[in-house]
BALOBA-1460 file (C-alpha; in Angstrom, 3 decimals):
// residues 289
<rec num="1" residu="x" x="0.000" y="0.000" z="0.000"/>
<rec num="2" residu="x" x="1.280" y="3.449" z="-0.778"/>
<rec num="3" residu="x" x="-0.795" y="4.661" z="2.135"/>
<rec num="4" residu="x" x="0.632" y="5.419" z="5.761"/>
<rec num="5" residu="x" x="-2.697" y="5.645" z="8.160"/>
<rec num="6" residu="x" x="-1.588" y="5.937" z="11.377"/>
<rec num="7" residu="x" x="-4.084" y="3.193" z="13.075"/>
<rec num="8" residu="x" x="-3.152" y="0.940" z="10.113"/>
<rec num="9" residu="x" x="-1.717" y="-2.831" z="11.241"/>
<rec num="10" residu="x" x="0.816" y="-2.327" z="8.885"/>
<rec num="11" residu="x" x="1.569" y="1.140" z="10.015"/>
<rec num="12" residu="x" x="1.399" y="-0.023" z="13.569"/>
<rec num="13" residu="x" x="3.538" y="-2.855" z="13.296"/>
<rec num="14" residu="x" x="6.250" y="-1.487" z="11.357"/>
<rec num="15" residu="x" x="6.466" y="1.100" z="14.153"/>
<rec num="16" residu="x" x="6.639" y="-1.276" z="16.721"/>
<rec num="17" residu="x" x="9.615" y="-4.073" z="15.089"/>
<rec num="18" residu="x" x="10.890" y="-1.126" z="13.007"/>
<rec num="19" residu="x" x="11.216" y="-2.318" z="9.482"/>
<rec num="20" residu="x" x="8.795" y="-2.954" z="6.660"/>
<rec num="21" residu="x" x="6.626" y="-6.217" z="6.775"/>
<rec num="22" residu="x" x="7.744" y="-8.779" z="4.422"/>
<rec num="23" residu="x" x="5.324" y="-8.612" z="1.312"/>
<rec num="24" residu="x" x="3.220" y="-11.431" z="0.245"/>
<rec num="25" residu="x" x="0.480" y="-11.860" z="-2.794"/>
<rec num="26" residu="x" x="-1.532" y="-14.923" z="-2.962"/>
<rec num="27" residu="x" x="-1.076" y="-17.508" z="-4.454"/>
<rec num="28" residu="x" x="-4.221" y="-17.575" z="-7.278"/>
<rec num="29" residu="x" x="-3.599" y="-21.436" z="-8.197"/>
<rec num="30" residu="x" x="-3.586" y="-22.257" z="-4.512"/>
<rec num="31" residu="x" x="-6.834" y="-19.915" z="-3.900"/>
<rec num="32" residu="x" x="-8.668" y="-21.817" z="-6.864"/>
<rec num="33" residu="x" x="-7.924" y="-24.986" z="-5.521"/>
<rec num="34" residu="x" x="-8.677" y="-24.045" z="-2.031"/>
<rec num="35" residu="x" x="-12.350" y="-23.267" z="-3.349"/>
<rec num="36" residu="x" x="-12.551" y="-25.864" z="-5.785"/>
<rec num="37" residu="x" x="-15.290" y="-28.072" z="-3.325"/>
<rec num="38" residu="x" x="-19.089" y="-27.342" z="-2.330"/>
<rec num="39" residu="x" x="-18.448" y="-24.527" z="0.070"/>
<rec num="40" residu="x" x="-16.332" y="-22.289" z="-2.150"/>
<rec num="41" residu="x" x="-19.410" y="-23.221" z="-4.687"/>
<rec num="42" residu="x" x="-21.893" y="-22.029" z="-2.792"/>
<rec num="43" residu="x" x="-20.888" y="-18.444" z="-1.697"/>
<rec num="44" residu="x" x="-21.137" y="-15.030" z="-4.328"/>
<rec num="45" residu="x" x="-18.963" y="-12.903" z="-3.513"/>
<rec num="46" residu="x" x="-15.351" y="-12.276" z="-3.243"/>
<rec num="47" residu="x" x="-14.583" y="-9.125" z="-0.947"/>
<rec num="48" residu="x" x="-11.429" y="-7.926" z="-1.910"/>
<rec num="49" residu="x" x="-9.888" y="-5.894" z="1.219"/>
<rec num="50" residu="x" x="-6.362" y="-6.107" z="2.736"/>
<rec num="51" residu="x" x="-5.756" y="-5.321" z="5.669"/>
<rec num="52" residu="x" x="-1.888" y="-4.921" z="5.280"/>
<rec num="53" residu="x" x="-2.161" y="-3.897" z="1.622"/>
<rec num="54" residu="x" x="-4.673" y="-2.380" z="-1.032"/>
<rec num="55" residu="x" x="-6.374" y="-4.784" z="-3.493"/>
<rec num="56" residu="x" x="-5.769" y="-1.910" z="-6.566"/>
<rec num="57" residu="x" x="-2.182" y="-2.703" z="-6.115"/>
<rec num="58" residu="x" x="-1.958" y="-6.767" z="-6.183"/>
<rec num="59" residu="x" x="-0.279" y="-7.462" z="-9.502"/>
<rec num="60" residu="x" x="-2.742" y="-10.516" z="-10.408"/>
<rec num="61" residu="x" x="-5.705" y="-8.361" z="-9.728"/>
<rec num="62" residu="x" x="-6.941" y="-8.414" z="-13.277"/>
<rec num="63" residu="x" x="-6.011" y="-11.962" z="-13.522"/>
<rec num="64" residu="x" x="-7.865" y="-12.817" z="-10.897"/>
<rec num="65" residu="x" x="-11.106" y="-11.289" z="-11.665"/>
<rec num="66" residu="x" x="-10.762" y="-13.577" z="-14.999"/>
<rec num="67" residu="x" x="-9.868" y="-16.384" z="-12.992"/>
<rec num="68" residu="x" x="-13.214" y="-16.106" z="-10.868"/>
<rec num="69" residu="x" x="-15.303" y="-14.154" z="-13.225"/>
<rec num="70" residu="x" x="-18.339" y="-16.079" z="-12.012"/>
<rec num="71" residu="x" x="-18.487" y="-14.807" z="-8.689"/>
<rec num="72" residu="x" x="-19.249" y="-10.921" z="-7.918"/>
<rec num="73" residu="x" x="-16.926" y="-8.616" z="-6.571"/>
<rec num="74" residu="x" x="-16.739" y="-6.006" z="-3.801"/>
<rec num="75" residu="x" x="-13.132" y="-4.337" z="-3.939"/>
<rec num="76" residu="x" x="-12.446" y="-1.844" z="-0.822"/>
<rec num="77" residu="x" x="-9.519" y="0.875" z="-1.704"/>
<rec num="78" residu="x" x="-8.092" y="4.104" z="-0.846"/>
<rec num="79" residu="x" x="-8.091" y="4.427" z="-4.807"/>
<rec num="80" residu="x" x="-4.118" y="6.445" z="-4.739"/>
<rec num="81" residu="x" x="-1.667" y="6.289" z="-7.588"/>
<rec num="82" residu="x" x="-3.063" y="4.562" z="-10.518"/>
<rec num="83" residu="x" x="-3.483" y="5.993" z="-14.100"/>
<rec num="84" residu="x" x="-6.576" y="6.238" z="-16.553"/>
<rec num="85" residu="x" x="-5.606" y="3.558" z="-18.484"/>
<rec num="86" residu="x" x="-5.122" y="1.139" z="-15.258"/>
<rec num="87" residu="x" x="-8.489" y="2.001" z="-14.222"/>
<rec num="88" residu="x" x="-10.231" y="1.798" z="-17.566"/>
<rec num="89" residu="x" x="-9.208" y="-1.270" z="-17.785"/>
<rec num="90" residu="x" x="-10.192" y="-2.414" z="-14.609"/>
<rec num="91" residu="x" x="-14.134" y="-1.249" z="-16.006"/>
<rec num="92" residu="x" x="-13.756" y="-3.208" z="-18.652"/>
<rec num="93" residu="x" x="-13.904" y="-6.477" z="-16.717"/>
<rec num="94" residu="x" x="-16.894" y="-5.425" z="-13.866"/>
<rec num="95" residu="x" x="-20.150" y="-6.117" z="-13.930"/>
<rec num="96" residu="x" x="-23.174" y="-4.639" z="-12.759"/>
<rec num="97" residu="x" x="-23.369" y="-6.795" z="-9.638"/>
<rec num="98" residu="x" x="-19.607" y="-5.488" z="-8.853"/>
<rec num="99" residu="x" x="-19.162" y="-3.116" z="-6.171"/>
<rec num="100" residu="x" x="-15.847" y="-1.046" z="-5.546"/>
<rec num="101" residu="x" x="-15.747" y="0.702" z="-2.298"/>
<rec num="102" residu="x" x="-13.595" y="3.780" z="-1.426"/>
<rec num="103" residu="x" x="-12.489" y="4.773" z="1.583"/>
<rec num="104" residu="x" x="-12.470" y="9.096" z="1.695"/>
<rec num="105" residu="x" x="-12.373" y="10.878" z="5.257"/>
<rec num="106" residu="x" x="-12.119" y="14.223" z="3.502"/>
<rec num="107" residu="x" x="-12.341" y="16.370" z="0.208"/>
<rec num="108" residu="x" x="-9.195" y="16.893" z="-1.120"/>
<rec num="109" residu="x" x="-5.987" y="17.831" z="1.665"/>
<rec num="110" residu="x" x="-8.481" y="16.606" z="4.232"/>
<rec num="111" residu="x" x="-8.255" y="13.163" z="3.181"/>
<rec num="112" residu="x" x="-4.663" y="13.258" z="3.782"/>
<rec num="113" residu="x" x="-5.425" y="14.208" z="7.556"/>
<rec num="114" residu="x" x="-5.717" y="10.309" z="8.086"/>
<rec num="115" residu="x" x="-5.484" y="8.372" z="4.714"/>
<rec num="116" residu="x" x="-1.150" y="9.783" z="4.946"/>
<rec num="117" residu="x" x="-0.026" y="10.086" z="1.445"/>
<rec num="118" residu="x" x="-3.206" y="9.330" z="-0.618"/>
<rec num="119" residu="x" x="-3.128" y="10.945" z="-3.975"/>
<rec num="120" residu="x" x="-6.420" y="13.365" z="-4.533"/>
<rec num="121" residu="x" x="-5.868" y="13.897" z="-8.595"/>
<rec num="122" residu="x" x="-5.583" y="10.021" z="-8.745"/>
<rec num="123" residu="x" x="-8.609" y="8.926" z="-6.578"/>
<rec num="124" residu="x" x="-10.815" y="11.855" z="-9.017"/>
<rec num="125" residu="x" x="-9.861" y="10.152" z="-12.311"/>
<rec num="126" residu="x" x="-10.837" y="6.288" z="-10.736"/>
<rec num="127" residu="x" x="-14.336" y="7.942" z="-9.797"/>
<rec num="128" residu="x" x="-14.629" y="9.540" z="-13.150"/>
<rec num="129" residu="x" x="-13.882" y="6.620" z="-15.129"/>
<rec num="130" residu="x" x="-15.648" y="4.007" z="-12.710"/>
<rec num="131" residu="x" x="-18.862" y="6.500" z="-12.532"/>
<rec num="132" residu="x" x="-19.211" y="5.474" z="-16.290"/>
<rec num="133" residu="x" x="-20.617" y="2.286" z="-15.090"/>
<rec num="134" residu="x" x="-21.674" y="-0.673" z="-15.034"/>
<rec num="135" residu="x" x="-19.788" y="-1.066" z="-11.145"/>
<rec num="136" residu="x" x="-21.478" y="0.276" z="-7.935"/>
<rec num="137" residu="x" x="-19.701" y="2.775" z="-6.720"/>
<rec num="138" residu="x" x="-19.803" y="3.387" z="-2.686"/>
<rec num="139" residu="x" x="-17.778" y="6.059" z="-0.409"/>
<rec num="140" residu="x" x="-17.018" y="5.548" z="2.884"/>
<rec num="141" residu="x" x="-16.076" y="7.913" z="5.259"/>
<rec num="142" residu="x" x="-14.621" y="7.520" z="9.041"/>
<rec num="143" residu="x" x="-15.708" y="9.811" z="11.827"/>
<rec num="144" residu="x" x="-12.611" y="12.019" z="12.708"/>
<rec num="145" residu="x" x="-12.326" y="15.048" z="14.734"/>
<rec num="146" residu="x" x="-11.116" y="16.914" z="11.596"/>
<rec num="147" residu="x" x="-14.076" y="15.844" z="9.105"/>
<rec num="148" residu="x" x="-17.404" y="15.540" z="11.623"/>
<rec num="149" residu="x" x="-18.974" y="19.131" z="10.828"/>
<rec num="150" residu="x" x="-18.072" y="18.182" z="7.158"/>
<rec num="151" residu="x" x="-19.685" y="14.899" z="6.697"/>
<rec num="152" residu="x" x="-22.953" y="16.967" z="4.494"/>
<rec num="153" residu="x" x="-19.841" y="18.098" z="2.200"/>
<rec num="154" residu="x" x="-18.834" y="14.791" z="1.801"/>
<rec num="155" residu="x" x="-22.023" y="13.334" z="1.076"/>
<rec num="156" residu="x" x="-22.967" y="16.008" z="-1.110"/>
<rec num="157" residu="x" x="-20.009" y="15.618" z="-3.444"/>
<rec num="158" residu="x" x="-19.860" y="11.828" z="-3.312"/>
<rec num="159" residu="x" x="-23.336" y="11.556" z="-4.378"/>
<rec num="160" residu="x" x="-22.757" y="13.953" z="-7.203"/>
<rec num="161" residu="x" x="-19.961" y="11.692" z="-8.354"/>
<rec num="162" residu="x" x="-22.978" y="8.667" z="-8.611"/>
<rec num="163" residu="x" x="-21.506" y="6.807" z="-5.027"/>
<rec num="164" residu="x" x="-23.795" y="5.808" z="-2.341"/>
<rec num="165" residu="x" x="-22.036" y="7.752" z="0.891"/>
<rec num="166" residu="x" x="-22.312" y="6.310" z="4.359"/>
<rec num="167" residu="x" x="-20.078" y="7.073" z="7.349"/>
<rec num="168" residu="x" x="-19.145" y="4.343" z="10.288"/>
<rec num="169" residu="x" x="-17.806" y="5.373" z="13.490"/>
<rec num="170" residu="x" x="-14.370" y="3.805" z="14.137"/>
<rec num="171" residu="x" x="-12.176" y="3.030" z="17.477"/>
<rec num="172" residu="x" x="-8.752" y="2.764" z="15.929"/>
<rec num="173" residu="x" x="-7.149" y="6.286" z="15.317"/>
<rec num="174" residu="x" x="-3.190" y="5.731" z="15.726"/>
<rec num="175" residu="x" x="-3.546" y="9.589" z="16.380"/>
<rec num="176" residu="x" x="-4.726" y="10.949" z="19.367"/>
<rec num="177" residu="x" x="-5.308" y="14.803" z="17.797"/>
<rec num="178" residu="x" x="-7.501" y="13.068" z="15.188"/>
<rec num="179" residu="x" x="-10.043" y="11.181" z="17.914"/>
<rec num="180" residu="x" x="-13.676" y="12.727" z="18.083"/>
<rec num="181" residu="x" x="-13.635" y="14.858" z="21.259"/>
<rec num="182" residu="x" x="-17.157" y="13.842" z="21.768"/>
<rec num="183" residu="x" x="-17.086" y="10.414" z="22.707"/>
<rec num="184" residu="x" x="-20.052" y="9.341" z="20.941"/>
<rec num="185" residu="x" x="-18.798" y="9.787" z="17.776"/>
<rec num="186" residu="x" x="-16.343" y="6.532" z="19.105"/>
<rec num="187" residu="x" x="-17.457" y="3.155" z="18.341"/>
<rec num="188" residu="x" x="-16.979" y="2.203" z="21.998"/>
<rec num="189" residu="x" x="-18.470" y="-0.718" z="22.035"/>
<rec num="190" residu="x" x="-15.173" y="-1.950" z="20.392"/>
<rec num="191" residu="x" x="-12.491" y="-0.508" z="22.847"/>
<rec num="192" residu="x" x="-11.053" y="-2.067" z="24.844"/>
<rec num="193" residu="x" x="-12.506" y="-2.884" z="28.948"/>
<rec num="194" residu="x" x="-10.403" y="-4.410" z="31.706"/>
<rec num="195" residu="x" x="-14.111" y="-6.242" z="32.766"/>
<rec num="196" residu="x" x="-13.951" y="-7.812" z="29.651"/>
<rec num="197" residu="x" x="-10.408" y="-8.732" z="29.720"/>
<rec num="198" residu="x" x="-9.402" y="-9.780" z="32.949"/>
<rec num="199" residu="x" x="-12.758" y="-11.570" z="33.566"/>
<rec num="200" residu="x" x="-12.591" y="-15.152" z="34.930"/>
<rec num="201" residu="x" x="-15.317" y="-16.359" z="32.756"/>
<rec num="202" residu="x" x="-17.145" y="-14.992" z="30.234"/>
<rec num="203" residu="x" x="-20.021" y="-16.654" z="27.337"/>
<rec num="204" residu="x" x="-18.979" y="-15.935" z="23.903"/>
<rec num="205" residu="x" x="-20.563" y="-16.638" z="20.743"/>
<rec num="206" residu="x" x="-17.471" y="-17.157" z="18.322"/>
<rec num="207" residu="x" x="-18.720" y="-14.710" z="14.923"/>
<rec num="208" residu="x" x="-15.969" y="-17.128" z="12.942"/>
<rec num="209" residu="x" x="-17.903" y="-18.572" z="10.195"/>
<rec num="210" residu="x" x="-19.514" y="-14.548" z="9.246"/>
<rec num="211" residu="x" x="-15.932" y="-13.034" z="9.441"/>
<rec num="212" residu="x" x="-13.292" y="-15.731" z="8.382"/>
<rec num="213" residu="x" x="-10.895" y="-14.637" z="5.542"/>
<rec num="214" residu="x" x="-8.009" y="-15.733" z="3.079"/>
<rec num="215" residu="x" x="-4.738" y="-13.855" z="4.137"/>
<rec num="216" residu="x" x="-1.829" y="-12.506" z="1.646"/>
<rec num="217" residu="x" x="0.016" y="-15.009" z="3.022"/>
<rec num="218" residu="x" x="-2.561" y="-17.818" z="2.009"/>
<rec num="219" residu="x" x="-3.883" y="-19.369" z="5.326"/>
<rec num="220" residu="x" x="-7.786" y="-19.072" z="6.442"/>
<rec num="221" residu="x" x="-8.217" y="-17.085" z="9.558"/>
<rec num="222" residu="x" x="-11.096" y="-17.447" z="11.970"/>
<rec num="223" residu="x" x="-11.460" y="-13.483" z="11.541"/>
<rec num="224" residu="x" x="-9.801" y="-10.555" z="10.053"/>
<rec num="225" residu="x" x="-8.734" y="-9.070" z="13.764"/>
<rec num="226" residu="x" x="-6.964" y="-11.786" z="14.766"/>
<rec num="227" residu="x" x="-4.841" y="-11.899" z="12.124"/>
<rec num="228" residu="x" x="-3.153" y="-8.574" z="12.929"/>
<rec num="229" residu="x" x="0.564" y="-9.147" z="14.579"/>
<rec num="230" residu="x" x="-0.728" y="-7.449" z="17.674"/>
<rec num="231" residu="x" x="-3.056" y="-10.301" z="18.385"/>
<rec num="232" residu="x" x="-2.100" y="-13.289" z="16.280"/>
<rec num="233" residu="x" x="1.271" y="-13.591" z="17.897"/>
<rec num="234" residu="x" x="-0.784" y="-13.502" z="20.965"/>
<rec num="235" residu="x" x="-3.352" y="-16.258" z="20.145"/>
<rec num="236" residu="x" x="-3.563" y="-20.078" z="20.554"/>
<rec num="237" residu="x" x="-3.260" y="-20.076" z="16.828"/>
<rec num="238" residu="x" x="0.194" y="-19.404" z="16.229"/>
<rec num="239" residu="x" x="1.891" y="-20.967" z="19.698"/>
<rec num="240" residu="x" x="-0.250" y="-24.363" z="18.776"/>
<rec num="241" residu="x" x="0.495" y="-23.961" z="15.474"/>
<rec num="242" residu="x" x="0.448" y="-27.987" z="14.760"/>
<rec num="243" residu="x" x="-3.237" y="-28.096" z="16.132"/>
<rec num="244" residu="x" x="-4.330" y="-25.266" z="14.002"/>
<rec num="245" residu="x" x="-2.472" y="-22.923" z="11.875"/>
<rec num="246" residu="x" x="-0.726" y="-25.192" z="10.140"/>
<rec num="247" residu="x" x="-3.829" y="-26.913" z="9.590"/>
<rec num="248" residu="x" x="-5.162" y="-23.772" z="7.437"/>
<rec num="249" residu="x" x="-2.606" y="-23.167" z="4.722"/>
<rec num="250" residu="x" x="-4.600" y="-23.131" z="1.606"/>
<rec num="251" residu="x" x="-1.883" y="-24.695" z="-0.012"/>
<rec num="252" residu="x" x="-2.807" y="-28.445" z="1.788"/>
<rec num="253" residu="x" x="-6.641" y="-28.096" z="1.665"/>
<rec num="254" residu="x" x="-9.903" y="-27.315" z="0.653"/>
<rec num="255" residu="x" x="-12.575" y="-24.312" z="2.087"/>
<rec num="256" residu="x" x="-15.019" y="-27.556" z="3.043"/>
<rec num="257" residu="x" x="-11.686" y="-28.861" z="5.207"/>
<rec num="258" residu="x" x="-11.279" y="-25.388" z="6.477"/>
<rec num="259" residu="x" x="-14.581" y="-25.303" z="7.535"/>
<rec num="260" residu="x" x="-13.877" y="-28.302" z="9.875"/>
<rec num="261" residu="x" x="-11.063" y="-27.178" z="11.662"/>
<rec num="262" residu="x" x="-12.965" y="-23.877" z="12.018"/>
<rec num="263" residu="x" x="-15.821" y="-25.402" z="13.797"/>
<rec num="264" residu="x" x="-13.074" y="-26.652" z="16.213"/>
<rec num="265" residu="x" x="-11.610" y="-23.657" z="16.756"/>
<rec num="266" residu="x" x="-15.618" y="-22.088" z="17.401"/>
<rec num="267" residu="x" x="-15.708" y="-25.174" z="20.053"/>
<rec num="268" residu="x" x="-12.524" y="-24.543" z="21.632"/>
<rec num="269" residu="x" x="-13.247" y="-20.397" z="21.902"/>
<rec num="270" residu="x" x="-16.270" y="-21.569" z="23.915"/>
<rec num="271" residu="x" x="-15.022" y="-23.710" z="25.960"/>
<rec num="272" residu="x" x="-12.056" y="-21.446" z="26.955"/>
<rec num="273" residu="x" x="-14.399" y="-18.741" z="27.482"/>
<rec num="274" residu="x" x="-16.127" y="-21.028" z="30.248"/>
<rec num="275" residu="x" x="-12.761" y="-21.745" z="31.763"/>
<rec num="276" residu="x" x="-11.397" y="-18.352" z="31.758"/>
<rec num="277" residu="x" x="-8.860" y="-18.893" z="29.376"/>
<rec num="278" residu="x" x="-10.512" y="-16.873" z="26.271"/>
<rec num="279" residu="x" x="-8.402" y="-14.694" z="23.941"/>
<rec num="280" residu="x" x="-8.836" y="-11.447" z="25.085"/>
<rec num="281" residu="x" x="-10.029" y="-10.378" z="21.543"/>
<rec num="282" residu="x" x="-12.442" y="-13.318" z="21.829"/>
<rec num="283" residu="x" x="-13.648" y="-11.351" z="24.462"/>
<rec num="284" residu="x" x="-13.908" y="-8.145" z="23.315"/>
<rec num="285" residu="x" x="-15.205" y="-9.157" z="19.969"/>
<rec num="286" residu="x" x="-17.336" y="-11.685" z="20.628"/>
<rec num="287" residu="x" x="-18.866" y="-11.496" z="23.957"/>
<rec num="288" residu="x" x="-22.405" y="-12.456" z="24.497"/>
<rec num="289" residu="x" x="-24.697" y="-9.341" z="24.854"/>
């Protein structure tokens, strides 16, 4: 990603070990293999969204759209740095059941404020020559301090452009000048709570088999949080890797086999959130109401 965002994984964990993350693209033969069995059959869509990289800048992206033309796509992306002829190209092969989402926190400089080193002229000429059709176009901006009072702007200019506009709250900022004074402008149900945490036993309902995803680094993950270093390095995952991440490289199996092992994994959350011995983003995620 060409992008910088301060609450960024990426971002975040280069900060912390203080070097770049090794790159990775997947794998397409592995990926068509991996869904080549009833369950990659029977979903629709394919919801293109890195979390440690931006889908617009895979290098198989076009080949990969051939590859699975049959299923729709929904491609998230800050939309920085590619020319006309990249992105007419990329029209050429959608559909009208397509969907390509981008993320804009403010109109021109203003987007910078968070999205560090996205390219306004850029993102304008994707919009123009996506608007043409036959995608859906959507916009979606995060709550900041900087862009709350401007959020009609936004809209306004989005919607002019031919994008459905919504705005979500968020709880990661990676800058504490850019957090919404006004706390309910927060999602807070996501922050983080020492009751939650520390607590000796706690009921969660695992959301694993609504939130799973294919990583970079092809290996299905029970959900797209715990996959960040911060937590994954954590997590019974990677210190039992023999019992379960090894058990998920796409490489060695099929989505139906995945599915297995994930409904072990849902049994095991369970039962160590009976015992006390949950992950804490278990916990915070996936606590019962």
């Amino acid at each position: 990603c060409t992008l910088r965002c301060p609450a960024c994984p990426r971002t975040v964990w280069q900060d912390l070990i203080k070097k770049p993350i090794k790159k990775a693209d997947i794998n397409l033969d592995d990926l068509k293999n991996f869904i080549n069995c009833k369950s990659g059959e029977d979903f629709e869509t394919m919801l293109l969204c890195g979390d440690y990289g931006d889908t617009i800048y895979y290098p198989e992206l076009f080949r990969m759209i051939r590859m699975f033309r049959q299923k729709k796509f929904k491609i998230a992306t800050n939309g920085s740095y590619k020319t006309r002829e990249w992105w007419t190209e990329l029209n050429s092969m959608l559909t009208k059941d397509d969907t390509i989402r981008f993320g804009i926190d403010g109109l021109g400089k203003d987007n910078n404020k968070y999205r560090v080193n996205a390219d306004w002229k850029s993102i304008e000429t994707a919009i123009d020559v996506l608007s043409k059709g036959p995608a859906k176009l959507e916009c979606q901006t995060l709550v900041f301090d900087f862009n709350k009072e401007n959020l009609n702007d936004i809209r306004n200019w989005a919607e002019n452009k031919g994008m459905v506009w919504f705005s979500e709250k968020t709880m990661r900022f990676g800058d504490k000048d850019i957090r919404p004074k006004n706390e309910d402008d927060v999602l807070a149900q996501e922050l983080y709570k020492d009751e939650y945490a520390k607590a000796s036993t706690i009921e969660i309902e695992p959301q694993c088999l609504s939130s799973c995803v294919v990583t970079a680094d092809g290996y299905f993950m029970p959900c797209d949080w715990i996959r960040n270093p911060l937590t994954f390095y954590k997590s019974e995952l990677y210190f039992n890797k023999k019992k379960w991440i090894d058990r998920l490289k796409i490489s060695n199996i099929t989505l139906d086999e995945a599915f297995e092992v994930l409904e072990e994994w849902i049994e095991n959350v369970k039962q160590k959130g009976r015992s006390g011995n949950a992950e804490t983003l278990c916990k915070m995620k996936c606590r019962a109401c």
